[in-house]
Each structure stands twice: as C-alpha cells, then as structure tokens.
LOTIRO-163162 format. One record per residue (C-alpha): x, y negated, z; residue number from 1; residue in one letter. Coordinates in Angstrom, 1 decimal, always signed. Layout:
REM LOTIRO-163162
X; Y; Z; seq; type
X; Y; Z; NUM; A
...
REM end
This chain:
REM LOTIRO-163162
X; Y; Z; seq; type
+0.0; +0.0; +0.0; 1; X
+1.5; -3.0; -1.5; 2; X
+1.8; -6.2; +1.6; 3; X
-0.6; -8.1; +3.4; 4; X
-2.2; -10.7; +0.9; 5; X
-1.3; -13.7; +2.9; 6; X
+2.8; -12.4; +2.7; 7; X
+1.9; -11.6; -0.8; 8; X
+0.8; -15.1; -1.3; 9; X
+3.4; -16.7; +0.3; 10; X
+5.8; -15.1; -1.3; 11; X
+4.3; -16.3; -5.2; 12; X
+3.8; -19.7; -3.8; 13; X
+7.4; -20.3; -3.1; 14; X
+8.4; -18.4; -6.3; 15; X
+5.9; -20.9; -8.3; 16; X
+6.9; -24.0; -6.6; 17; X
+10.6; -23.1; -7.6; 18; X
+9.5; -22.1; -11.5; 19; X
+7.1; -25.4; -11.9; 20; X
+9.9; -27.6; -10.3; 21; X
+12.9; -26.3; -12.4; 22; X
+10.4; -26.2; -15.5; 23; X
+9.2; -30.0; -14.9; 24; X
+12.6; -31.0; -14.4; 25; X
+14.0; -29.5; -17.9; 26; X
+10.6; -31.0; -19.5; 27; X
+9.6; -27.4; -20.3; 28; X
+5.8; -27.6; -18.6; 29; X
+4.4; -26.9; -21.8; 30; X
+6.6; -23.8; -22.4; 31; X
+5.5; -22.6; -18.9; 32; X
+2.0; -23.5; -19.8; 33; X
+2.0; -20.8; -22.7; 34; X
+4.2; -18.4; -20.5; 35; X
+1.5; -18.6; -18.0; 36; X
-1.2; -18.1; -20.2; 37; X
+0.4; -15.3; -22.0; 38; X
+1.3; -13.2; -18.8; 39; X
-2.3; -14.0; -17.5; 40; X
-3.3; -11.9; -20.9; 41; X
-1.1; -9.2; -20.8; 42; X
-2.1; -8.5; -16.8; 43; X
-5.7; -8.6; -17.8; 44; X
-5.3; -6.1; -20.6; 45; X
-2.3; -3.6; -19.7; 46; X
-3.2; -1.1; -16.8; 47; X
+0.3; +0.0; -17.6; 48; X
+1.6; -3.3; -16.8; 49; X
-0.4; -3.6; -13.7; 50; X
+1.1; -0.2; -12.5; 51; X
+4.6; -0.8; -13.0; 52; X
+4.8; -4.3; -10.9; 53; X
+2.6; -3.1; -8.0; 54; X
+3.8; +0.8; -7.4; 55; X
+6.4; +1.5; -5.5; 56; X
+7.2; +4.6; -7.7; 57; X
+9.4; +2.6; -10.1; 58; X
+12.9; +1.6; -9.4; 59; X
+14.0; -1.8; -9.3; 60; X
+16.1; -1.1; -12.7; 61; X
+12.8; +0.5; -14.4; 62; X
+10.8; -2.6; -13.1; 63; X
+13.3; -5.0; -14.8; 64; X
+13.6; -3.1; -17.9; 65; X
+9.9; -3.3; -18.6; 66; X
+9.2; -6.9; -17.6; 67; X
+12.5; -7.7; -19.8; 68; X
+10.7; -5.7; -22.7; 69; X
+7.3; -7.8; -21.8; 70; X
+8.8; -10.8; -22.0; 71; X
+10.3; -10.2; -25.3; 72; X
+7.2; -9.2; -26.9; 73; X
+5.6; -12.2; -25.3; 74; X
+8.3; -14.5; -26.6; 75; X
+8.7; -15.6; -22.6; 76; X
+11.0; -18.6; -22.1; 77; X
+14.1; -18.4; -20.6; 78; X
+13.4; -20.2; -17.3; 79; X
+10.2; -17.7; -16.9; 80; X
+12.1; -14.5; -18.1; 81; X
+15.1; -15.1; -15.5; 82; X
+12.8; -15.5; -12.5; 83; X
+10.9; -12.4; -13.4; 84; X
+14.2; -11.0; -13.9; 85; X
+15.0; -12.4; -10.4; 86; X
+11.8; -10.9; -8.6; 87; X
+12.4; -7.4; -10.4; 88; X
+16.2; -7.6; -9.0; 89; X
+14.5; -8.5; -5.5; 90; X
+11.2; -6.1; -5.6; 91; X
+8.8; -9.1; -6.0; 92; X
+6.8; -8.3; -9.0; 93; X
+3.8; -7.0; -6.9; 94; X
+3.3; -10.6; -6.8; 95; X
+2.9; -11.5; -9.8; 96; X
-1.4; -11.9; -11.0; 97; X
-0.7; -14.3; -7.4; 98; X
+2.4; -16.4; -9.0; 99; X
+0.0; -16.8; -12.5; 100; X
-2.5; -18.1; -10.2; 101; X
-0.6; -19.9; -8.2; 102; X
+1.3; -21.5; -11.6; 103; X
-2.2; -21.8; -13.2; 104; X
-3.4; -24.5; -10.3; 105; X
+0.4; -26.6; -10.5; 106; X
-0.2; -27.0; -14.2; 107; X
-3.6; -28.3; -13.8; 108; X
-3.3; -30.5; -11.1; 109; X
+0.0; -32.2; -12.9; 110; X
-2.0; -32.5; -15.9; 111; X
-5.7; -34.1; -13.8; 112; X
-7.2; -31.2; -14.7; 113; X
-9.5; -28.4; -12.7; 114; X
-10.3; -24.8; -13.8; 115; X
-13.7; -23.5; -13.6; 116; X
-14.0; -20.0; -13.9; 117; X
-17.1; -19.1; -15.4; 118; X
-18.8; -15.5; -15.6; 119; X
-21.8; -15.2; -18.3; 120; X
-23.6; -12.6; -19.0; 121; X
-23.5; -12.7; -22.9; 122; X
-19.8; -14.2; -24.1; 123; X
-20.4; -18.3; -24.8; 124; X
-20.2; -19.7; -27.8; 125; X
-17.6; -22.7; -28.4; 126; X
-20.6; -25.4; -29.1; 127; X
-21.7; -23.8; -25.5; 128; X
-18.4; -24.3; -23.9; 129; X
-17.9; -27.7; -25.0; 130; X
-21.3; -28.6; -23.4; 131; X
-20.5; -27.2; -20.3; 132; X
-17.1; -28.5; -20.1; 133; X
-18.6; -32.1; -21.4; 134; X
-20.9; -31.7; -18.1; 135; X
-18.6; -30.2; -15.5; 136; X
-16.5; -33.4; -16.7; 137; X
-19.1; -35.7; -15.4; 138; X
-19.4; -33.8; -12.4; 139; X
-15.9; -33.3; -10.9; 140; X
-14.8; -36.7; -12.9; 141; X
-11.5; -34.5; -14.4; 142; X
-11.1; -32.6; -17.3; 143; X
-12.3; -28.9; -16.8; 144; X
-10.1; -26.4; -18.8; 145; X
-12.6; -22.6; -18.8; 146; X
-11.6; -19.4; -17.9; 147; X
-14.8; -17.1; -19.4; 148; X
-15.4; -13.7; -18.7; 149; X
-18.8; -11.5; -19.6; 150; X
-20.7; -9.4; -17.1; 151; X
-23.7; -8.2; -18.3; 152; X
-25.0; -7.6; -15.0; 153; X
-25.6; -10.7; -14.8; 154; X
-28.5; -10.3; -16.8; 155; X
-28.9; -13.7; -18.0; 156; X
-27.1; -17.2; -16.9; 157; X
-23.9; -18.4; -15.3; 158; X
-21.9; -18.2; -12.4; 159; X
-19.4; -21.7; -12.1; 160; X
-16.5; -21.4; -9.2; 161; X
-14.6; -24.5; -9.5; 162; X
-12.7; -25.2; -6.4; 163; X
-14.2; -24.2; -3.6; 164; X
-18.0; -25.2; -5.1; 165; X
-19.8; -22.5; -7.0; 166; X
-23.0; -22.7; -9.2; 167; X
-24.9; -19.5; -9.5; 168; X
-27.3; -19.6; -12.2; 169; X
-27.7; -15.6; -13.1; 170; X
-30.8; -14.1; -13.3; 171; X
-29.4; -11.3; -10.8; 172; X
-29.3; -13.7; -7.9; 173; X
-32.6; -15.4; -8.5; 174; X
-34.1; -11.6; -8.5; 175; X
-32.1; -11.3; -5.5; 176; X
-33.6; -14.3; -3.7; 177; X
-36.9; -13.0; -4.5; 178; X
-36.4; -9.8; -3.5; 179; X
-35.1; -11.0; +0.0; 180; X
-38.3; -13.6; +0.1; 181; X
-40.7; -10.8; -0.6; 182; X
-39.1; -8.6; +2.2; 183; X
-39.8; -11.9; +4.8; 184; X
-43.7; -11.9; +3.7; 185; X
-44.4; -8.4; +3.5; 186; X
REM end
C-alpha cells in the first residue's frame, strides 16, 4: 500500500513547486503547460503506466527506464524529463497523477485562470463548452479552462467542481432528492 495521501501530497507539492519555479525562471511555462497536459493523458489512458509508478514490484532502474521511454514518446522537455528522472532515481513516482494536479493548479493561477472540472452525461459539444465557459467566466470573474469527462450515469445534466463550489445539475441527484423527500412523507 503505496503512503498516506497527505505524505503523498506533500511530497508532489514540493516536487511541483521546484518544477514550476525552475520552468518559470527558464521562460519554459508553456513547455511545462504541454508536458502537463500530456502526462495528464497518458495517466488517464495507460493502466500500464499507472502500474509501474505506483507498485512497488518494479525496481528503481525499471521505473526509470519506462518513464524515460514515456517521456520520449511524449516529446517531454528536458526540465520535466530530468525530474521524473530524479523521482524514479529517488522512488517518488507514486506521486505522480498528485504532482499533475498539483502542476495543473500553478499554471492556472500564474496565468488568472480556474479549472472546472465538469462531468456530463453525454460528451459536450464545443458550441456547448464555449457557453458554459462564457458563463462560468461571469461567475468566478476568471477565465475557466474545462476538464470534461462523460458518465452516463448521470443520466442527463452536469456536475461543475470548480474550487471548492460544485453545481450538481444531473438528473441522478434530482431523482435522488426525490427519493429522500418521498421517504420523509411516507
């Protein structure tokens, strides 16, 4: 069992402070931008991935060789394929979907921008995400950037986590609410 998450998190926050400080200083925030973003894919798609950085099973020289072999097929810069190098040499890439995160939130905040993460239950169309970025804009006064995903369990409607606020439109939860109002009456 990998390490309590709050060590876990500690641990990609001082990693991430280190990688957006040496990237803003060499001008490179857009490079770690796309690094970011690109790592963020291969995490969500690659259970293979996912294994290797979290099990303990792999040796430090097997972790390094695949997140070396990662990094090339993402095109990775330099900066962002030394420090993964670094946490493989040092065991550390269990923390790794934390240090995107983590990464993810110093970008934004650099650039006056928020993230909603935004769970539909049928994928959006772009004229859809414009409007509701155009109207989480008004809201929050920043520029949102989205990060979709689809669950169909959802049923119909949104789910909107920006910060610490979250807008729960999905039929699921009104059903829910009735279901828990009907149990009071009856």
């Amino acid at each position: 069992m990998s390490e309590p998450v709050s060590i876990s998190s500690g641990i990609a926050a001082r990693y991430a402070a280190a990688l957006f400080e040496l990237a803003k200083e060499g001008k490179a925030l857009k490079a770690l931008e796309a690094d970011v973003d690109a790592l963020s894919g291969a995490l969500d798609v690659s259970a293979d991935l996912r294994s290797v950085i979290a099990s303990p099973v792999y040796s430090r020289e097997d972790q390094a060789a695949a997140i070396a072999a990662v990094g090339g097929k993402l095109g990775l810069s330099e900066l962002t394929a030394s420090t993964l190098a670094l946490m493989a040499s040092k065991r550390r890439l269990f923390v790794l979907p934390q240090l995107v995160r983590a990464l993810r939130a110093m970008i934004a905040e650099e650039k006056g921008e928020v993230t909603a993460e935004v769970v539909s239950a049928a994928a959006l169309t772009k004229a859809q995400s414009d409007a509701l970025a155009k109207t989480l804009k008004e809201r929050f006064g920043k520029t949102v950037k989205l990060q979709t995903s689809v669950d169909d369990s959802l049923i119909g409607g949104l789910i909107v986590k920006v910060g610490s606020k979250m807008i729960d439109t999905s039929i699921r939860s009104q059903l829910a609410s009735l279901q828990n109002a009907m149990k009071e009456v009856g």
